[in-house]
Structures are given as C-alpha cells and as structure tokens.
N, C-alpha and C positions, 0 to 999 in steps of 0.2 A: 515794235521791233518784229522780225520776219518770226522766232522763234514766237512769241505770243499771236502774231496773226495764227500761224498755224495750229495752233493750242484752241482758240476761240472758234474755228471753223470743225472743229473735229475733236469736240466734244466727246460724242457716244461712240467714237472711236476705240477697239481696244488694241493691245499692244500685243506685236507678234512674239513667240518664244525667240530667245537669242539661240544663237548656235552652241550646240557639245562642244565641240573644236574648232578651233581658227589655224590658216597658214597665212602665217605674216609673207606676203608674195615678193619674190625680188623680181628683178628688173632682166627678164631676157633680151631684149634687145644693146645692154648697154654696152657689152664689149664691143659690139659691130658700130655703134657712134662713137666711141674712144678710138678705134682704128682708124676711121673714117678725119679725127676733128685734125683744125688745122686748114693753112692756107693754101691753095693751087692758084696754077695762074700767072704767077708774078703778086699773090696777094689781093686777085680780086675775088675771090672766094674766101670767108672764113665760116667755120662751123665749129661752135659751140652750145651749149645747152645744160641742164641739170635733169635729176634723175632723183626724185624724192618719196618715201615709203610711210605712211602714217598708222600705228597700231590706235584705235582709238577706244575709250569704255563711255557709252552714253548713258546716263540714267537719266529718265522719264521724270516730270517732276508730278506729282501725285495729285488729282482732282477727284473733285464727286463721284464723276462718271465713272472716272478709269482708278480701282485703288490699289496700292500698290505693282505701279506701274514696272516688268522685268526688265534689267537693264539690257544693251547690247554690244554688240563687241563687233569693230568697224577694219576694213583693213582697205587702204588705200594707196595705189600707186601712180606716181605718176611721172612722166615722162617729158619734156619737152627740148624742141632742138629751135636752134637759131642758125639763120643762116643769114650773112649779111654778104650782100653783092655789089660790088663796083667796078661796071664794064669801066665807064668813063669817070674822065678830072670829075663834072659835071651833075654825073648820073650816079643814083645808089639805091639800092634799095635795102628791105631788110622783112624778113620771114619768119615765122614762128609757129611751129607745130605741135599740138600737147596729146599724150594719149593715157589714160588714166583707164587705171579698174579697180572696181570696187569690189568687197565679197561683206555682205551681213547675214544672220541669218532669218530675214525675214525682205520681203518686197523693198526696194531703196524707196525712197519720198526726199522731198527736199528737208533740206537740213541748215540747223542753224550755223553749222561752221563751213557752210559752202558761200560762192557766190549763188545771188538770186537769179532764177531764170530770165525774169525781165530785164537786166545788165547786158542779155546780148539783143535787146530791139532794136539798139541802133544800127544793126547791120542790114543792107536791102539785100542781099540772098548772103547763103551759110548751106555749111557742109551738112546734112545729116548728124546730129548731135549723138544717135544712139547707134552706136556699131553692132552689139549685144545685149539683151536678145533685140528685135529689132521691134516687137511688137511689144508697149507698154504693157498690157495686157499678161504675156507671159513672163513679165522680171518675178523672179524668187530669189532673190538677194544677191545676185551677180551681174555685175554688168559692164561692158565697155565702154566706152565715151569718146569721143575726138572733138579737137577743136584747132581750127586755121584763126589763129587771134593775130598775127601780124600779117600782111602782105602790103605796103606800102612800097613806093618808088619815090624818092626824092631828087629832083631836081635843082640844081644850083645857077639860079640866074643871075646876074649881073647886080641887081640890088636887091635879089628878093629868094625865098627858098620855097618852091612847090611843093607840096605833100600830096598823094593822093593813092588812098587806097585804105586798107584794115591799120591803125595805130591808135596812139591813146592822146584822148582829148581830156585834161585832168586839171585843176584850178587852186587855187590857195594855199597859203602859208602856214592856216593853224595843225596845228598836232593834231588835237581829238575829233573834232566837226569839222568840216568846210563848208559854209555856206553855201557860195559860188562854186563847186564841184556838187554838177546833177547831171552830167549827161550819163558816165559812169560809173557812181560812187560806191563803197564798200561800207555797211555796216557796221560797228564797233566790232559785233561777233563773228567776223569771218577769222579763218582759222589764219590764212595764209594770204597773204598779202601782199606779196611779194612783187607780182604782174598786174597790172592794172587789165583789165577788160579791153578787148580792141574793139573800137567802133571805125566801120565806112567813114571816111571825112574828106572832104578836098580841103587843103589847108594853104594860106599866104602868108609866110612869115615876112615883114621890110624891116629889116633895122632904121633906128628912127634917131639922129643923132650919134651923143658918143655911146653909150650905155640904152637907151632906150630901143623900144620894138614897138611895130603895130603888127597882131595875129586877128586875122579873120578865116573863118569856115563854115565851110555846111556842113552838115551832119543829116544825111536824107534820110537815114532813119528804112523800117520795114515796106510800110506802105509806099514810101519819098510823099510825106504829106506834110502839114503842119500837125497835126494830132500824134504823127510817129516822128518825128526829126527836129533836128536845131538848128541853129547859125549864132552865130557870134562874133563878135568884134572886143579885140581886147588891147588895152595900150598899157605900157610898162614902160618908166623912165624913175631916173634917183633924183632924190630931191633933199639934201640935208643930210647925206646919209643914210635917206630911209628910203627900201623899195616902194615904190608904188603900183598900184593896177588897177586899170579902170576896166568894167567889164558891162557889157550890154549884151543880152542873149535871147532869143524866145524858144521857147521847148516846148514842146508837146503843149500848143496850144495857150502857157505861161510868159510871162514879162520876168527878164530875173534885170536887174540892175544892178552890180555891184561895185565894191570899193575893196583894194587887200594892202595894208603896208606890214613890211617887216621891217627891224629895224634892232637899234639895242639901246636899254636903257642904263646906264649904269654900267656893270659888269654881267646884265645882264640881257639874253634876248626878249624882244617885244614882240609882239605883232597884235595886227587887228584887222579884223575880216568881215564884214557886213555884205546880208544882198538884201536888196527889198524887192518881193516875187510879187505879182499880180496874177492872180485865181483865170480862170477862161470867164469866171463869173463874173468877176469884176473887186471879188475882193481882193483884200492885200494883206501881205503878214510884212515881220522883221525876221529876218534869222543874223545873229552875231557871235561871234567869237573873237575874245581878246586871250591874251596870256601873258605869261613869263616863261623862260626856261633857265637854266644857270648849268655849268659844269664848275662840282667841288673839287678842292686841288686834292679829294683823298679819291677820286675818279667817281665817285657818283654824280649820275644825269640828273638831274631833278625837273618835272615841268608842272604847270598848274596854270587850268583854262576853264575860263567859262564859258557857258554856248549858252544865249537865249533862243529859246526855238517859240516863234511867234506863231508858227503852223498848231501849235500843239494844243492840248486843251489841262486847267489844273485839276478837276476833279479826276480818279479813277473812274468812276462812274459811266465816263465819258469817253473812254478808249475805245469800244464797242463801238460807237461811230463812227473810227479813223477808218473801218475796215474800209468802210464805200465813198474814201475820202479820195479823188484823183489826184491831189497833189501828194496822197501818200503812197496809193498806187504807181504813179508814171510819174512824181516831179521829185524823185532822189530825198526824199525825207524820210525816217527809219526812227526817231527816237517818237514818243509818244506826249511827254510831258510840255512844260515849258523853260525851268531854268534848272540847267545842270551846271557840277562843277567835276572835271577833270583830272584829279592830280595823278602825277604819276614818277616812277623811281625805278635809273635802269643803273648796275655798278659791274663795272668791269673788275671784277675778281682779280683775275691773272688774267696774261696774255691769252689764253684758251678757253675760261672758264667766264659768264656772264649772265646776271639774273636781270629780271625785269619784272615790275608791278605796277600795271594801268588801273586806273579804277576810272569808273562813268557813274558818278552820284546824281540822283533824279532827288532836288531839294524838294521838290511837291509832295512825293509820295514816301520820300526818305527811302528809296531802294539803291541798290548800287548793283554792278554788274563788275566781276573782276575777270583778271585773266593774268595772273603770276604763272613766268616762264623761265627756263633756264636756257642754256646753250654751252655747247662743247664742245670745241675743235678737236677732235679726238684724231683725225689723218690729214695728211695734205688734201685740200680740195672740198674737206668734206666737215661734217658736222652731225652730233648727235643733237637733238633738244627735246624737251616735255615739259609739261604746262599741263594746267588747270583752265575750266573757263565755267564760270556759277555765276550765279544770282543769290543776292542777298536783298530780303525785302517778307512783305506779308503774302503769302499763298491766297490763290482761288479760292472761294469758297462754292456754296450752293447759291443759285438764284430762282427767282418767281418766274422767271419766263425759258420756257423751252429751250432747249437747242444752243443754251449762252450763260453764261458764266458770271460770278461776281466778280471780277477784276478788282484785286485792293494793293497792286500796286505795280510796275511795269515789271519791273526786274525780276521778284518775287517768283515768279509761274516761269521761270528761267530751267532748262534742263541743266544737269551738271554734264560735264564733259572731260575726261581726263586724257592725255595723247600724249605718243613717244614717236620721236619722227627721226628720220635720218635722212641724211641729204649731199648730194656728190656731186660738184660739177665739174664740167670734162671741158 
C-alpha cells in the first residue's frame, strides 16, 4: 500500500515539528458559487458543486530509524463546481473544477489519505497542479492545488453516445477490490472517495439489444503511448437475472482480460469479478473478488468479500520487492499480500445520524486495516462526519541491510489518522 511504500523508501527520514496553532480555513469563495448556482438559458446551463473542510490529526507509526515519531495536524479545503452544458437535444457536456488548500506545519509529501499522483497519467496535457507556492522547493506547509478533472462533451447519435474528453473510466461490481478497475483506481486508504479521478478518453457507448451495451475507448494516457495509455472494449447484457461483463483492455503495456456478474442470491446480493492480467513480461497473475451483501430489516448494511490478489507475494519478507514491481507501480494494484477478507457494517441510526465499519483483513500476515466513520446531517445540504483510519498488525522492526526495513506485516507499519470534515453542497 502507498502508506508503506512510502515508509520503506524514507527510512532515515525524520519527522517535521507540527504546528503551535492551526486555523481550521473556511471557504471564501462560497457565497459567490451559491449566488451564481442554478440554471440560465432556458436550462442549458446548470451549476452546482460542493465545498468541503477536513481538520485532520496524523500520527506517524514508530520505526528504528525515526523514534517516537510527533504527530501532525492537517487542515484541508476544498472546493469543487460542476457545470453541466446543453447547447443542443444532441450535444452536452459536463465540467468540473477543484481548488483545495492545505496548511501543516511542516513541508506537505504525499499522504496516505490522498489520491496518488500517478491516478492523474492518464491525462495527455493538465493544468499546472501547484498554484502555491509554485516551486516545490519552497512548500513549508501551505499550499494551493487546482485540478480540471471533468471536461467532456457528449454527443447523442442515432445509435451510439460519443464521449470525448476529461471523464471517468471506472469497472466493477465488488465493494472492497475491483479487479477489472486499473485505469483509475483508489486505494482502500483514500480518505474521500467521493469523485473518481478524470482521465482523457474518447469513449463509444451502442446499446446492444434490450438491456445490453457494447463500450469501447482509448485512453492515450501522458506520453499517447502503449507504456502511458489504454483502450478497452467492454460488453454488458443480463442473463438469468444476473449482470454480466466482459471486458478486454491493454494498459500500460499489460493484458487485463476480465469477467463481472452481479446478481442476488437468496435475499441476498452476489457478485463476482475476475481479471486475468498478463505482465509486459510475459507472466500472469489471477486477481478475484466474490461477495455477499444483505440489508437487515433493523437497517444495518452488512457486506463480506474476499479478494485473491494473484499479483501479491505471502511471505512479508517479500514486500520489499513489490517496490520495483511495474505492475504495482503503473498497473492499479495497491494491496501487498495474497488473500484478503473484507467485511464490513454500515447502520443508519436515524434519519440524520450513520455509522460505518470497513475492515481489509490480510489472512497471510493477519494484519487488518480499519476505517470506522460516522456522519450527520446536521443542516440542509450539508453534513458533518469523523472517522478514524489505523492499522492493526506487527510493527517494523530492525534489519541487516541498509536503508530498509523488516516488514512483519502490511497493515502494521500503518499511520493512525483521526478527521472531522464538514461538507456543503450548493
């Protein structure tokens, strides 16, 4: 996972002071997008968006190198509008704009509850990511960021629908893994999840039948190469009641082949999601996910899934390898081990009030990774929520060779993370 890559690379790293004081930042722009939202036109104009504030407490998890690690205190905003456009019957398009600042008190680095940097390759040009300061070099704990993650125009032809431009290319049914989703996948440990990632894509939807689709695209990716980019062909029809999907894709240089059905067994949901990837080398793994889900008549969600990750390795020993593994650099693989199990428990309290508890269990090494969350309607529009997000598992210890770590078990070497977010859409 991204939080242990970065652990094993930055070793003799030590940990900046956190700040005296923090201002939890609000949102100057947002009365001017609340004036603004709403339709013009006759209604080919809409604008809307959200506007969300994250107070965050990181603690460092404790190695050889670095001991007792000071914790830090994170404050995050951020901003995004949507505009959706329909000159014609025909034509549409749809836009999305994000502006976020952060304030720590030490240099920002990547972090575990963000997305990864490499999630936006897919894109062949992009705005300047850093607005403030503008030279890496000079960040001391504040920074601004921008990001154009929608600019598509959709096209409505006769039998077919044209996509072309920033949107999300995203695959499968299961809850915790998706095999078949690598162009732009998220993590377990992303905080917010909300948006999926936009990638460049020319996209063909045909309907195919009553219920069935055929989607194909490219995805040219940074370079427009095979090493940066994808294409894919996907087909979708029911059969028995159960969704199907067939999917054929090459990425960055990889074979993904897959299969997704959902469906329900009993009273309760199914699915099962398989790809079988092929290496630039010539090797091959499995990656699969099955599950169940159920809703109790007292309102708790319940779901439980397992993920074989065929990419993985079972000793810890051997996690140290994945670093300079390219299917785990650029081919959307993030967990380490082999066989995990998923359960997870969301209950809607009252109509305002709602808890949730995901867990990600690594059977190999017996580590887990949790993230219990609450949420609260507290105004119209809007919402407060806070959460936890740890590891539980055996800690790093010392090792015999330079510069790297005993790894005894994925989760384990996990930072804690504690966050209270509030969140408005207009």
């Amino acid at each position: 996972m991204e939080a242990l890559y970065r652990m094993l690379r930055a070793t003799g790293r030590s940990c900046s002071r956190p700040p005296a004081h923090g201002l939890f930042l609000c949102f100057p722009v947002l009365l001017v997008l609340i004036s603004t939202r709403g339709s013009t036109e006759e209604g080919r104009f809409r604008l809307n968006g959200y506007a969300k504030s994250f107070a965050l407490l990181h603690q460092p998890v404790s190695v050889p190198e670095i001991r007792n690690p000071e914790s830090r205190r994170i404050w995050l905003n951020r901003v995004r509008t949507k505009l959706l456009w329909r000159p014609a019957y025909v034509v549409s398009g749809e836009f999305a704009y994000e502006l976020s600042v952060r304030a720590t008190g030490s240099p920002s680095s990547g972090a575990a509850w963000a997305a990864a940097p490499s999630l936006f390759d897919y894109r062949v040009r992009d705005l300047g990511t850093r607005l403030y300061p503008r030279n890496d070099a000079a960040d001391r704990g504040f920074t601004v960021t921008q990001n154009l993650d929608r600019a598509v125009v959709t096209v409505s032809l006769p039998r077919a629908e044209l996509h072309v431009g920033r949107q999300v290319v995203a695959f499968g049914s299961a809850r915790a893994v998706n095999p078949t989703d690598v162009v732009a996948p998220y993590s377990p440990e992303v905080l917010d999840k909300e948006e999926r990632v936009g990638v460049d894509a020319i996209r063909l939807r045909v309907p195919v039948g009553m219920m069935g689709e055929l989607d194909a695209g490219v995805v040219p990716g940074r370079d427009v190469s095979t090493r940066s980019g994808a294409g894919f062909v996907r087909g979708s029809f029911i059969s028995r009641g159960v969704d199907v999907y067939l999917t054929a894709m090459g990425y960055r240089d990889h074979l993904l082949l897959g299969m997704d059905f959902a469906g329900s067994l009993g009273d309760a949901g199914a699915w099962l999601e398989a790809a079988w990837i092929r290496r630039p080398d010539g090797r091959s793994f499995l990656r699969i996910s099955t599950g169940l889900d159920h809703r109790f008549p007292n309102g708790i969600y319940g779901t439980l899934e397992y993920h074989l990750n065929g990419a993985g390795v079972s000793r810890t020993g051997d996690y140290f390898k994945l670093l300079d593994d390219r299917t785990y650099t650029a081919g959307g693989v993030f967990l380490l081990g082999r066989h995990y199990v998923a359960p997870g428990l969301a209950w809607q309290l009252t109509p305002l009030w709602s808890v949730r508890l995901p867990v990600l269990w690594n059977l190999s090494d017996r580590s887990a990774f949790l993230s219990p969350a609450f949420e609260y309607g507290c105004f119209q529009n809007g919402s407060v929520s806070g959460g936890v997000l740890f590891g539980l598992g055996r800690s790093s210890g010392a090792s015999p060779f330079p510069a790297s770590l005993d790894v005894r078990s994925e989760f384990g070497p996990f930072p804690t993370l504690g966050f209270v977010s509030m969140s408005y859409y207009f």
